[in-house]
N, C-alpha and C positions, 0 to 999 in steps of 0.2 A: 185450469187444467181440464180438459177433455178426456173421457174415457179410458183412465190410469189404469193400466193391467199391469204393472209396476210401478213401487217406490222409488227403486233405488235408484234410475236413471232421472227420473223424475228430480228427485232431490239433489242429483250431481250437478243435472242441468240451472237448476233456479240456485246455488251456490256456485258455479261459474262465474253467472251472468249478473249474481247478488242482485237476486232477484224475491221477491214474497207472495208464497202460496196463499190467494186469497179466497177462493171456490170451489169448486170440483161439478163439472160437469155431466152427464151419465145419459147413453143414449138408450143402453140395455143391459141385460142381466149375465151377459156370459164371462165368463171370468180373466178372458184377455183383453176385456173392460173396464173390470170391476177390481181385479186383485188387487191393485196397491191402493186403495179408499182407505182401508184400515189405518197404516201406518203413515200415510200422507195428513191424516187428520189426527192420528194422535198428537197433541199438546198444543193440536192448532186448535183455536173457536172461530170456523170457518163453514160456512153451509153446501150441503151437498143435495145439487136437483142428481134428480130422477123421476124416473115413469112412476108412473101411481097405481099402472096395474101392471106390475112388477113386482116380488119382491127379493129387494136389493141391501143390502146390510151396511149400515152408515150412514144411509139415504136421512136426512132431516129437511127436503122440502120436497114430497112427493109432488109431479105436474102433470096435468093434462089438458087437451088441446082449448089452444087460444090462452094457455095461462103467459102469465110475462115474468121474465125474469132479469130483475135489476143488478147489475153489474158495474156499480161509480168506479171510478178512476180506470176502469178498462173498456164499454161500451159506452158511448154516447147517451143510446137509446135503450130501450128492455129490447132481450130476446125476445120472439115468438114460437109458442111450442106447437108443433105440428106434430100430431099423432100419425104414423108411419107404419101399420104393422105389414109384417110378411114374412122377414128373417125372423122375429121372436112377435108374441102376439103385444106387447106392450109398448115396441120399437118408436122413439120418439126423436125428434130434429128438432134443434135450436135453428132460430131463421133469425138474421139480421141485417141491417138495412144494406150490405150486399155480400151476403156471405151466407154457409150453412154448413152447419156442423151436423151430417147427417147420418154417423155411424156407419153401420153395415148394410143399410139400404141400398144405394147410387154409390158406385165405384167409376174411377177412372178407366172406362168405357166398358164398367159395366154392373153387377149388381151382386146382391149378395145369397148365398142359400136359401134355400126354405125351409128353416128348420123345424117353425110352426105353424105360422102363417098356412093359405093358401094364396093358389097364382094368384087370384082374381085379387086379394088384399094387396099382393105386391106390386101387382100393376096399378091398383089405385095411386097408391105409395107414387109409385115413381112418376106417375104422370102427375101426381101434387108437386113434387120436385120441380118434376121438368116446367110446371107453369110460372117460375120465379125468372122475375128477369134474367136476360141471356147475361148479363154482366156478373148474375151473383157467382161469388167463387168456392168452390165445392170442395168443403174439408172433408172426408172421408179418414179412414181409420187403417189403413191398410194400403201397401205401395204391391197394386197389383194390376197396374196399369199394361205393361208390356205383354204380360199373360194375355188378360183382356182383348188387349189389340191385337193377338194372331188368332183367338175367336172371331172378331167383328168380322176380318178379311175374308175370313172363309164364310160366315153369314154373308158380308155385300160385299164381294172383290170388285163391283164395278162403283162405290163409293171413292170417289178423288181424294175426297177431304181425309179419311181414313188414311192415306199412302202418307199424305203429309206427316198428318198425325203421328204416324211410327217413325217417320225419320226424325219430327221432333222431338220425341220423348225418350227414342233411342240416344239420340244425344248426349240429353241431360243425367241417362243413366252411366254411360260411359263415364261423365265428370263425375261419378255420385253424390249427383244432384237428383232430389224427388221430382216426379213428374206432380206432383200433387201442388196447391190445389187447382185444377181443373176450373172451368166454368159452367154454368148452365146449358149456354150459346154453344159449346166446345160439345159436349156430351150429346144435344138434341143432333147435332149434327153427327155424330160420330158412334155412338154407343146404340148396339142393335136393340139393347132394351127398351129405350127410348123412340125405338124407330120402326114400331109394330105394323103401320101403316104402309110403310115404304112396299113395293111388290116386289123388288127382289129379297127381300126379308120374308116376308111370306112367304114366298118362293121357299127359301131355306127352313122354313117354319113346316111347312106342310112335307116337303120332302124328308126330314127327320121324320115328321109325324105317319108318313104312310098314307095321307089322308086329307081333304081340304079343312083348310083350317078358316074359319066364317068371321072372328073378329079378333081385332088388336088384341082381347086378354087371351084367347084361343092362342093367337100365335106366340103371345109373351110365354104363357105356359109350354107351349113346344120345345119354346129356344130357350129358357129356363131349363129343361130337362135335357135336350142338347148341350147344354153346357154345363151342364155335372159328369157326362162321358167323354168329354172332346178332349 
């Protein structure tokens, strides 16, 4: 289990599917993360990662970056833990051999506040994301994909792939079906955060800002602050 901010769905779900709680995963410390750790682990003897400079309550294997984390009968391989800060300063991602469970960092075309961090952290962040292959598939914590995507339009309306993008994820919401998860390959191409460089980004970057904006974290930081009003 990833990032449990409730029990009780949690435990309706793995009694459904008779299924067993065998870990608890934690990307960061805010509580519609963190909340159902307690009672998920009560009467289980089950270990709980978490960031290491954080502190998170039930947490019994604190991680930081490059630790591994062994998961038999459900990974193959150990996780990789990639330190992430921007949204909280201790924000961490499980990376596997093609997947990423990356909290409130990287969203489905787009990214998360800055509720500690600075830009410049969060831009590190995400272009460490963005450098996983284009195949890995992008677990994020949050179904905030469609929001995101009438952002991106109005930063690059002359992006193609974008247009596609909302008609396919408009879709899947119609069925409620998740747009989630995403890819890497999906997000470089589509998500303005990820696309600092592009010049009609700037473009949208500098015009929020009033002002030229001189590089990719300059702009990240504009269109980060554009998208807390928009």
């Amino acid at each position: 289990m990833v990032d449990p901010g409730e029990a009780e769905s949690v435990e309706a779900y793995l009694d459904a599917n008779q299924l067993e709680l065998t870990a608890i995963l934690v990307t960061h410390h805010h509580a519609d993360h963190t909340g159902g750790i307690a009672a998920l682990a009560r009467g289980r003897n089950i270990p709980v990662y978490g960031p290491a400079n954080e502190q998170i309550a039930g947490v019994t294997h604190p991680l930081r970056e490059a630790d591994a984390v062994m998961l038999p009968g459900i990974c193959a391989t150990p996780l990789r833990v990639m330190e992430i800060p921007g949204h909280t300063l201790g924000h961490i991602a499980y990376v596997g051999d093609d997947f990423v469970f990356c909290g409130d960092t990287l969203f489905g075309a787009g990214c998360g506040r800055l509720f500690e961090g600075t830009a410049a952290q969060m831009h590190t962040s995400l272009q460490r994301l963005a450098s996983l292959d284009d195949a890995t598939r992008v677990f994020c914590t949050h179904e905030y994909t469609l929001s995101n995507l009438r952002f991106a339009c109005a930063v690059e309306p002359g992006n193609t792939g974008l247009a596609a993008r909302v008609f396919d994820e408009q879709a899947k919401r119609e069925k409620n079906l998740p747009t989630l998860p995403s890819t890497v390959g999906l997000e470089r191409a589509t998500n303005p955060f990820l696309r600092t460089r592009e010049l009609e980004v700037t473009a949208a970057a500098a015009h929020f800002a009033r002002r030229p904006v001189e590089c990719a974290a300059e702009v990240f930081a504009a269109l980060r602050a554009y998208k807390d009003v928009y």
